[in-house]
Structure formats: structure tokens, C-alpha cells
C-alpha positions as CSV (number, residue, x, y, z in Angstrom):
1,X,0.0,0.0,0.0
2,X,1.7,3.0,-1.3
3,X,-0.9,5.6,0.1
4,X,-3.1,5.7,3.3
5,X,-5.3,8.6,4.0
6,X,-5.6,9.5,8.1
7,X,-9.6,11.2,7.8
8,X,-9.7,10.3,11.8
9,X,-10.5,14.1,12.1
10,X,-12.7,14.9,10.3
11,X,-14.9,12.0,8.8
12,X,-18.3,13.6,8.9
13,X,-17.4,16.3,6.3
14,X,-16.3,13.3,4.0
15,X,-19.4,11.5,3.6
16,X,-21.3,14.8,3.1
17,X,-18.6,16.0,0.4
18,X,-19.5,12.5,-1.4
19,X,-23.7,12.7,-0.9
20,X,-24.0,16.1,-2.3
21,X,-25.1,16.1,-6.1
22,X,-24.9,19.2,-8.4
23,X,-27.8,18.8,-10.9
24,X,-25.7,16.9,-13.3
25,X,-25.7,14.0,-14.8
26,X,-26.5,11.0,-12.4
27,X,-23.1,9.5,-12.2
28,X,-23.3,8.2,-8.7
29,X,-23.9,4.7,-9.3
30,X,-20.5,4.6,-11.4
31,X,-18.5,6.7,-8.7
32,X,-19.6,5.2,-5.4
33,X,-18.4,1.6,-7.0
34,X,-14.7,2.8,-7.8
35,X,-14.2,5.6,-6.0
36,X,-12.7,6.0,-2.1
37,X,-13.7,8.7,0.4
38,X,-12.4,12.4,-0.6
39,X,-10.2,13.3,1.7
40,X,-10.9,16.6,3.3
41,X,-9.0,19.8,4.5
42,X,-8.6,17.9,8.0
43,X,-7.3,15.1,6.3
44,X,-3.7,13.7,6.1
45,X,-2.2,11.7,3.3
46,X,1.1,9.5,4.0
47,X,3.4,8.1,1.2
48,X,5.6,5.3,2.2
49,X,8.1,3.9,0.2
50,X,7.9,0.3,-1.9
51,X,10.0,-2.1,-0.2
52,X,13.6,-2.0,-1.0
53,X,13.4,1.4,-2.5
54,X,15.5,4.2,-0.7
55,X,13.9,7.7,0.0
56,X,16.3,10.8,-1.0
57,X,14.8,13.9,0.8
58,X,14.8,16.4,-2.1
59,X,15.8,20.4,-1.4
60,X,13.7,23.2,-3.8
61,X,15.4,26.5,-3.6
62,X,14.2,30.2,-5.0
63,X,16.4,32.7,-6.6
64,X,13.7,35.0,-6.9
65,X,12.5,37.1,-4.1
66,X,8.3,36.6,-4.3
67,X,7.7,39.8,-3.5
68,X,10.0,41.5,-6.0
69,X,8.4,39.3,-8.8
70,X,4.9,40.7,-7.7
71,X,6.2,44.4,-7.9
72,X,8.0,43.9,-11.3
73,X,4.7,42.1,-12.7
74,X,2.4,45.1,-11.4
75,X,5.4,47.4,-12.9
76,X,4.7,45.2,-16.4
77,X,1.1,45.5,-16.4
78,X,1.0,48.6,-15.7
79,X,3.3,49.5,-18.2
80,X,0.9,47.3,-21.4
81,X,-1.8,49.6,-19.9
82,X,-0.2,53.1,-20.0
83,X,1.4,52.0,-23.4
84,X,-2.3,51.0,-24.6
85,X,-3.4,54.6,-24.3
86,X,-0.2,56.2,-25.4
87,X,-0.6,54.5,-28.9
88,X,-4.3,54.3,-28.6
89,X,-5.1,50.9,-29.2
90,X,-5.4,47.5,-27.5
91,X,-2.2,45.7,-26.6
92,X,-2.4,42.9,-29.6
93,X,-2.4,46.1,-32.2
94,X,0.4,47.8,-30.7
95,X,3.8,48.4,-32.4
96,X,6.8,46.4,-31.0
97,X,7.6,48.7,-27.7
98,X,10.7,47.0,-26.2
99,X,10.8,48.5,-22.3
100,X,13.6,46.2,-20.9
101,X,13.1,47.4,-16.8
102,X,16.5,45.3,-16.4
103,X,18.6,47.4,-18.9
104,X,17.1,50.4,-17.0
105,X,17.7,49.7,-13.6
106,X,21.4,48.8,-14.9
107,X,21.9,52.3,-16.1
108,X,22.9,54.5,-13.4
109,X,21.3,58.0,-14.2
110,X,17.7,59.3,-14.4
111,X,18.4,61.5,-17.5
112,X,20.1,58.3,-19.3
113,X,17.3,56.5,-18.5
114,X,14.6,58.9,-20.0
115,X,16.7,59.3,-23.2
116,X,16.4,55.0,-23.3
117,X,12.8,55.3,-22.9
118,X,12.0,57.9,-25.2
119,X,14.3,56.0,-28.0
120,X,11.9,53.0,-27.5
121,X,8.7,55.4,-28.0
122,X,10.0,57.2,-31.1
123,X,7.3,56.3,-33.1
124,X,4.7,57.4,-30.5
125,X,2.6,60.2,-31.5
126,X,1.5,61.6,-28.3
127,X,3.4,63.0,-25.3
128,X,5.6,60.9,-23.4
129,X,7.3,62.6,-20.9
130,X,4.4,62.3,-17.8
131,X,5.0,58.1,-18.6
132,X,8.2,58.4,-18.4
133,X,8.2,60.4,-15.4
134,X,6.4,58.1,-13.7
135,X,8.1,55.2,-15.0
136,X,11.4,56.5,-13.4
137,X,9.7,57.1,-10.1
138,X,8.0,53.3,-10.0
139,X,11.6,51.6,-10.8
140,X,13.6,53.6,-8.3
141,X,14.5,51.2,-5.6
142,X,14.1,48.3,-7.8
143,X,16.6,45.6,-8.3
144,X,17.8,43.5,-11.0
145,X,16.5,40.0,-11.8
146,X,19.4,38.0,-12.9
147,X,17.9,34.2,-13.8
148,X,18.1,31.7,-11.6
149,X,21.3,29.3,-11.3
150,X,21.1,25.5,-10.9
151,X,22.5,24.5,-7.8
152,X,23.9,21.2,-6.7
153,X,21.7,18.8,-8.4
């Protein structure tokens, strides 16, 4: 047995979860024959190991700090929206607009910066400098993402 599910605390919420229909299709003559109890958020599932097979405890690191992907994603999205109104259309009809937030944050002053920026908008009709502006202000404090490394496997 490779699996056993421990349901000791809470096995009254498991035969509900299994008697509730939704309308559908009556499939409960086909699934009560097969199936085993669900187990539930109080429920525990163990794994043990065929016989003669060794268990390796495996290690998962993360190069990238969470909360610094969630800022740089808002910074993106942000960015596809602001652009959007800029060239007055949707983001699928939009002219190749190459905003590399890396190759900015390596540059070391604002006024480099904005000259990088308003290269990549040349063909933008409207003004730029207010996006710009506030470009500069949400990546100050940022840091670089460098891609992850493989380690040790």
C-alpha cells in the first residue's frame, strides 16, 4: 500500500462531500463503486516507500524574491496599460515597444534613463514625458532579476 489517508479528524465532512449532487448528470452509481472517500482539508495523506526502495529527501530553492516578482509584474502590467493609451489601441495592435526594466535599472542615471525610454517610444505620436516620469519614479529602488542558477543537483 503505497498511500493511506488518516480522515480520523474529520470524517463527517467526507461523507457529506461524497452525498452532495450538483444537478448533473447522475453519475453516482458509477462513482460510489470505484471511488474511495475524498479526503478533506482535515485530512492527512502518507506516502511510504515500496519495499527496497530508498527515500532521498529532495531540497527546492528560489532565486527569486516573491515579493520582488509581484512588484515587477504590477510594474509590467502597468506598463501594457499606459502603453495601450499612449498608442491608442489595445495591446495585440500595438507596435513592437521594447521596455527592458533590467537594462534600466542597470543604467545608473535618471536622464540616461529617459533618453532609453524615449528611443523605444519614437514612433509614439503623443506625449511621453508624464509616462516616463512616472516610470522612473515606479523603478527607483528596484533591483535587477538575474535568472536563476542551478545548484547542486
Amino acid at each position: 500500500d503505497l498511500c493511506s489517508i488518516d480522515s480520523s479528524e474529520s470524517s463527517s465532512s467526507a461523507g457529506s462531500a461524497q452525498s452532495s449532487s450538483s444537478g448533473g448528470p447522475d453519475m453516482s452509481a458509477a462513482s460510489t463503486e470505484t471511488s474511495a472517500p475524498l479526503p478533506t482539508a482535515g485530512s492527512r495523506v502518507f506516502f511510504q516507500a515500496a519495499p527496497g526502495v530508498g527515500c532521498k529527501q529532495g531540497k527546492v530553492t528560489v532565486k527569486y524574491d516573491r515579493k520582488e516578482l509581484r512588484k515587477r509584474l504590477v510594474l509590467e502590467e502597468w506598463i501594457i496599460e499606459q502603453l495601450s493609451e499612449l498608442y491608442d489601441c489595445e495591446e495585440e495592435e500595438m507596435p513592437e515597444v521594447e521596455i527592458d526594466i533590467d537594462d534600466l535599472l542597470e543604467v545608473t542615471s535618471d536622464d540616461e534613463r529617459a533618453s532609453k525610454l524615449q528611443e523605444s517610444l519614437i514612433d509614439c505620436y503623443k506625449p511621453t514625458e508624464d509616462f516616463v516620469r512616472e516610470l522612473l519614479g515606479r523603478i527607483r529602488g528596484m533591483r535587477k532579476l538575474s535568472a536563476p542558477t542551478k545548484k547542486g543537483l
